[in-house]
C-alpha positions in Angstrom: -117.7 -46.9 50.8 -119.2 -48.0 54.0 -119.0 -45.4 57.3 -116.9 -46.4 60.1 -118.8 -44.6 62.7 -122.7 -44.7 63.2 -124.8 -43.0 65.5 -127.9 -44.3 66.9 -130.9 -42.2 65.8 -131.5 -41.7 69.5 -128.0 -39.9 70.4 -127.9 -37.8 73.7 -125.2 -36.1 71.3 -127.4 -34.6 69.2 -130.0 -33.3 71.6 -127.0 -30.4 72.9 -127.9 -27.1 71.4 -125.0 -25.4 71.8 -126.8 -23.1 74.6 -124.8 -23.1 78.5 -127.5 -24.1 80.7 -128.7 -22.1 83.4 -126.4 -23.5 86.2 -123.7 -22.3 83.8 -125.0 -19.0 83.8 -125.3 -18.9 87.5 -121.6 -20.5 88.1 -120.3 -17.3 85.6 -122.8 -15.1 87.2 -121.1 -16.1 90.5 -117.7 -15.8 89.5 -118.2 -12.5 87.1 -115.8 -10.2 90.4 -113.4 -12.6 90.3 -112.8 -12.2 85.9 -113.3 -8.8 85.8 -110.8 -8.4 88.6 -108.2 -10.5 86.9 -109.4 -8.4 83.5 -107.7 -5.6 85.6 -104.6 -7.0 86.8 -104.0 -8.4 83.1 -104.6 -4.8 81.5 -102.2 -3.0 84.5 -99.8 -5.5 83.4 -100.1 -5.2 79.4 -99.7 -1.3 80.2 -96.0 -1.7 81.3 -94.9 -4.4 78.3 -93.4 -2.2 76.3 -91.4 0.6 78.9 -90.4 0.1 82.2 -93.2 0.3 85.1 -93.2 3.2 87.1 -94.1 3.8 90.6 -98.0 4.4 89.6 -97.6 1.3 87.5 -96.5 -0.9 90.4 -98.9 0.7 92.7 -101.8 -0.2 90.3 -100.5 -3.9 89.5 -100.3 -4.1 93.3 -103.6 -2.9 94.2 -105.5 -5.0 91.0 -103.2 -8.4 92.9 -104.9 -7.4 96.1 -108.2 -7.3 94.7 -108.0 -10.4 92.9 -106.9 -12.2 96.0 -110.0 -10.2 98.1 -111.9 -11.8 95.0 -111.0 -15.5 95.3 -111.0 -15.4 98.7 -114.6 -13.7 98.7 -115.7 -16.6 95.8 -113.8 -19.3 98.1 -116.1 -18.2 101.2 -119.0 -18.2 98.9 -119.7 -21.1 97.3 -118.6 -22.6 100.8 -121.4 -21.0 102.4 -123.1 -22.5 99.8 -122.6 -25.8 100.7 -122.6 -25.6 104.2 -125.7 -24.9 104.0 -124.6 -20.7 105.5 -123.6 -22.3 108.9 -120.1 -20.9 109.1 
């Protein structure tokens, strides 16, 4: 039986290791407030599945809300600054 699909013995395809490169890293390094702050918000939230949320609860789903939004907005001003060269 014959293959349907060859690859040429020069393949860009199988030159990828696997690795992220380092502009990868950077981009995550970048954006690592922003997750960790959403990593917050999702566990205040997973805390008040199962029984109603109480006043502490809301406080501390409102306050991990805030700081994502400080986050992105911090992130957004960033990587703007970025590529503006820092003139803002």
């Amino acid at each position: 039986m014959k293959p349907i699909i060859t690859l040429p013995t020069t393949s860009q395809a199988l030159a990828f290791d696997g690795e992220p490169s380092g502009a990868e890293l950077d981009a995550v390094e970048l954006e690592m407030p922003l997750i960790l702050a959403e990593v917050d918000l999702l566990d205040a939230e997973i805390m008040t599945i199962d029984r109603p949320a109480t006043e502490l609860d809301e406080r501390r789903i409102r306050r991990a809300r805030n700081r994502v939004l400080a986050e992105r907005r911090d992130l957004t001003n960033r990587v703007g600054a970025m590529l503006t060269g820092g003139a803002a």
